[in-house]
C-alpha positions as CSV (number, residue, x, y, z in Angstrom):
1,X,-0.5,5.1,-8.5
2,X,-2.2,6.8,-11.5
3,X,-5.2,7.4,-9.9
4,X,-3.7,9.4,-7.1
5,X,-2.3,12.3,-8.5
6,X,-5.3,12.2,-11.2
7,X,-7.3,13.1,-7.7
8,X,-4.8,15.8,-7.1
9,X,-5.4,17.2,-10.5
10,X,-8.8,17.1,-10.3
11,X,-8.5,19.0,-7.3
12,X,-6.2,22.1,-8.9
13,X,-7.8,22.1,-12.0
14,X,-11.2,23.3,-10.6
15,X,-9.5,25.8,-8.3
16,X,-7.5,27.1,-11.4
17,X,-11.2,28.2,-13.4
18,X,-13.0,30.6,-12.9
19,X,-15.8,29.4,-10.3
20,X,-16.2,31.9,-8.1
21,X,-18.2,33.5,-11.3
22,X,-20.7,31.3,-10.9
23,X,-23.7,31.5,-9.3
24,X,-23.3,30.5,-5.3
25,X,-25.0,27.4,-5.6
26,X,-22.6,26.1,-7.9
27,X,-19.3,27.4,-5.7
28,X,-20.6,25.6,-2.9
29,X,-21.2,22.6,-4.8
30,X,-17.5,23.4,-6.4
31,X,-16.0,23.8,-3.0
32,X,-17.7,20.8,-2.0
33,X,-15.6,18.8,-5.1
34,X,-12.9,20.6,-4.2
35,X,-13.0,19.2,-0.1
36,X,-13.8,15.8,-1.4
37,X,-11.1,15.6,-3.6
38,X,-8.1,16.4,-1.5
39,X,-9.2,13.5,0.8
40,X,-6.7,10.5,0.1
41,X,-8.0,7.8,-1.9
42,X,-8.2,3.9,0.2
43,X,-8.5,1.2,-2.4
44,X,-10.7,-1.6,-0.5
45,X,-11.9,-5.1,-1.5
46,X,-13.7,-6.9,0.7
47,X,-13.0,-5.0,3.8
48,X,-9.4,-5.3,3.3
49,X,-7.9,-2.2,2.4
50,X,-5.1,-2.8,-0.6
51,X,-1.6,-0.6,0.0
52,X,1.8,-1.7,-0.6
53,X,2.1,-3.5,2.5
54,X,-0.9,-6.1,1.7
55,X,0.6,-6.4,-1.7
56,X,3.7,-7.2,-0.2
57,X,2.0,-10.0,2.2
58,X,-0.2,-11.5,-0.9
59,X,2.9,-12.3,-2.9
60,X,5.1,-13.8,0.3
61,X,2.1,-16.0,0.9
62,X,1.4,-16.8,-3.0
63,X,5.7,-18.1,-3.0
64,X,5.1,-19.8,-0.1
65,X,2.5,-21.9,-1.4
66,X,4.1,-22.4,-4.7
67,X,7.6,-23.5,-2.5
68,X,5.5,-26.0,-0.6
69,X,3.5,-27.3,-3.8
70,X,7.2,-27.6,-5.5
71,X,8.5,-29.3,-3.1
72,X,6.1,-31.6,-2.8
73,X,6.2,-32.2,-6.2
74,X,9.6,-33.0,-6.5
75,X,10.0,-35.5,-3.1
């Protein structure tokens, strides 16, 4: 997923410049980016949260339908 290791650059490219020459305000709000961004990132829609595994069940159920619409079709 793109958008996961984008986070991860995020992450090391604001530790690789020079903010600890700013003023403190600004490192705390820094290090507060920082701590956010190493979290790991949950995709959700509609209280389902979307991995692999739900991906996975969404296309089993999607052939399933289509088998039993097919075969109906063709009896």
């Amino acid at each position: 997923f793109k958008f996961l290791s984008q986070n991860d650059d995020l992450c090391f490219a604001i530790y690789s410049s020079n903010w600890y020459d700013y003023p403190l305000i600004v490192q705390k709000s820094i290090r507060l980016i920082m701590m956010d961004s190493m979290k790991p990132l949950i995709m959700k829609a509609i209280l389902v949260e979307l991995n692999l595994k739900t991906f996975i069940d969404v296309v089993r159920g999607a052939y399933s339908y289509f088998s039993i619409l097919r075969n109906a079709n063709l009896d």
